[in-house]
N, C-alpha and C positions, 0 to 999 in steps of 0.2 A: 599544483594539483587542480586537476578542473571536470566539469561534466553537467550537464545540463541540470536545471534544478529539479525536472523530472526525473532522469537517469539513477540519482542518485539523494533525492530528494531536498537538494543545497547541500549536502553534507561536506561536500568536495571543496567549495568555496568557504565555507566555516572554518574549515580547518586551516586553510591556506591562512586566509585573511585575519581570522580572529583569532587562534589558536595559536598559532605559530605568527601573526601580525604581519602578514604581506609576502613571507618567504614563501620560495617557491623552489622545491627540489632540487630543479635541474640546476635551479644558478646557487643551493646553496646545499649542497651534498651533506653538508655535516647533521642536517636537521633531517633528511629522507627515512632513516630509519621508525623515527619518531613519528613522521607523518604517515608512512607507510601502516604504524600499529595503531595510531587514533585513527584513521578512515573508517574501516569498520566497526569504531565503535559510534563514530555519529553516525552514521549512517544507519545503524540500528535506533537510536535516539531520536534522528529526524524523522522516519518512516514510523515510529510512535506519536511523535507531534502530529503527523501527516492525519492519524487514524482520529486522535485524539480534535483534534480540528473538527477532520469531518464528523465525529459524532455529536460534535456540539450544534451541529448544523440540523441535525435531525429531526423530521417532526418528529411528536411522541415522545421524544427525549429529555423533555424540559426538566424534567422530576432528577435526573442525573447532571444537572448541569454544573452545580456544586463539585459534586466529586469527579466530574469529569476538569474541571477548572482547576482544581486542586493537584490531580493525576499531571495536567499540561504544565500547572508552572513547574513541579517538582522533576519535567523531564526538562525543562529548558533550562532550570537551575542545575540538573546535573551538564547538560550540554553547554553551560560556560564555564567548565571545568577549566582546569588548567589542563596542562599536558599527561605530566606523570597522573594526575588523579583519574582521567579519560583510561587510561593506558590499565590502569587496575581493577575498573570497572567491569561487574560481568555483568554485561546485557540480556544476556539468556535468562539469570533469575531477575533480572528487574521488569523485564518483557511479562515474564509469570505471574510476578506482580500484578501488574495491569490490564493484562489479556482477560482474566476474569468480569473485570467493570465493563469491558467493550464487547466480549461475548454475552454478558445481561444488556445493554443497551439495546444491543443487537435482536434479541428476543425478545426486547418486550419493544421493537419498533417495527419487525417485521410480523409477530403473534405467530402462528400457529403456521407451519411449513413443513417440509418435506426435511428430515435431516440426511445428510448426505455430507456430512463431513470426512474428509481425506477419504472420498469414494474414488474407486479407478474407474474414470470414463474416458481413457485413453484409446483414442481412435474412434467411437461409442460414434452411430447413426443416432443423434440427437435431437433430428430436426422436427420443431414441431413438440419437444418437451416440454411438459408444465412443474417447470421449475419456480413457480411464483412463491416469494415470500420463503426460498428454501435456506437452509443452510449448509454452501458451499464452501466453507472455510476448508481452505488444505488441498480441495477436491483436484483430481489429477483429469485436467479436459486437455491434453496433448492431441492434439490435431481433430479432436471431436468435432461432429457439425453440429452446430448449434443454430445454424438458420431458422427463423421461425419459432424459438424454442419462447417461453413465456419465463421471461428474469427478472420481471419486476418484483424490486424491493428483497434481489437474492442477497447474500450476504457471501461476497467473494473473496474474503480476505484471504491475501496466498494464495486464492487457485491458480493452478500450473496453465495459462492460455495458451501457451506455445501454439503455435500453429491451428489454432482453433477457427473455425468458421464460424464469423459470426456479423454476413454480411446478410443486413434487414434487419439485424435483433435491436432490439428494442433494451439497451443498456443504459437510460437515461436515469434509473432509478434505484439503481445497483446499488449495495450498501460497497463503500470500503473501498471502489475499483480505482487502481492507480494510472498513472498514464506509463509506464513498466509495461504493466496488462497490455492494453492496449498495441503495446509498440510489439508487442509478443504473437499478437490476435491477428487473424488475416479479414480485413471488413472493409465496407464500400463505404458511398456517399450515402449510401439509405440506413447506414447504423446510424442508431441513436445513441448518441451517450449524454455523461453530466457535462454540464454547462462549463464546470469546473478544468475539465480536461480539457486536451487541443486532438483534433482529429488527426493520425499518422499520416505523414507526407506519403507512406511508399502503398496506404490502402489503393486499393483499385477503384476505380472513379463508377 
């Protein structure tokens, strides 16, 4: 089982390598089941690490750093589960758990903004919006233009990029944006993003 460590945020190689100790599927069928029902659950656990990381990163966040440190080892301790225990795991309520801590970080490091959580701006002439400092979690931007639009310091967790325009935008300061997003997003050489990400091979120059 394999996939780039963005793609699937290392979940894929965890499971292979440390979980299951080097087997690989194809060459050992009796384990596939197995690997097949932990995938999605690290995957849901790493893309927690993922968030978890980035909030520690945050300016303004220092005051959470504790319970955020707290929140990260208690996910990486579940994520050296064994097999069967991975498998029983429901990530749904453990997400619930911790989405509260990262939704407060989130708030008191962007202050006061526009909330637009799981708003439909699918298809939406966006260019030129002042989205600064909003909250975008959930929000559905499906092919919306977003040229020009002002996203500093949005808080993008989950918004839907697909096919979104967002060549020029200024995404360097984005809370939460994963390189998924990105690969999802249609942008040039003039977008800006975090330092942290790699800019998509197939953007347009």
């Amino acid at each position: 089982m394999g996939c780039t460590v963005y793609d699937c945020f290392g979940a894929g190689q965890r499971v292979s390598q440390e979980v299951f100790q080097g087997k690989d599927w194809r060459n050992s069928p009796d384990v596939a089941e197995a690997m097949f029902a932990v995938f999605p659950v690290m995957r849901d656990l790493h893309e927690l690490l993922y968030y978890l990381t980035e909030a520690l990163k945050l300016p303004g966040a220092a005051s959470y750093q504790a319970q955020l440190e707290e929140a990260r080892d208690a996910t990486e301790t579940l994520a050296e589960s064994g097999p069967d225990a991975l498998r029983e795991l429901d990530t749904t309520a453990y997400q619930q758990r911790i989405g509260p801590l990262l939704a407060e970080v989130s708030a008191a490091v962007r202050g006061k903004g526009r909330d637009l959580r799981r708003a439909d701006l699918i298809g939406k002439d966006l260019t030129g919006a002042r989205f600064g400092r909003a909250n975008l979690r959930g929000a559905y931007l499906l092919g919306a233009d977003l040229r020009g639009a002002d996203l500093r310091l949005a808080d993008l967790t989950g918004a839907d990029l697909r096919g979104a325009d967002v060549r020029g935008t200024d995404l360097a300061t984005c809370l939460f944006l994963t390189q998924p997003q990105l690969q999802a997003a249609k942008g040039d050489s003039s977008t800006l993003i975090p330092g942290s990400l790699d800019r998509p091979g197939h953007w347009m120059a």
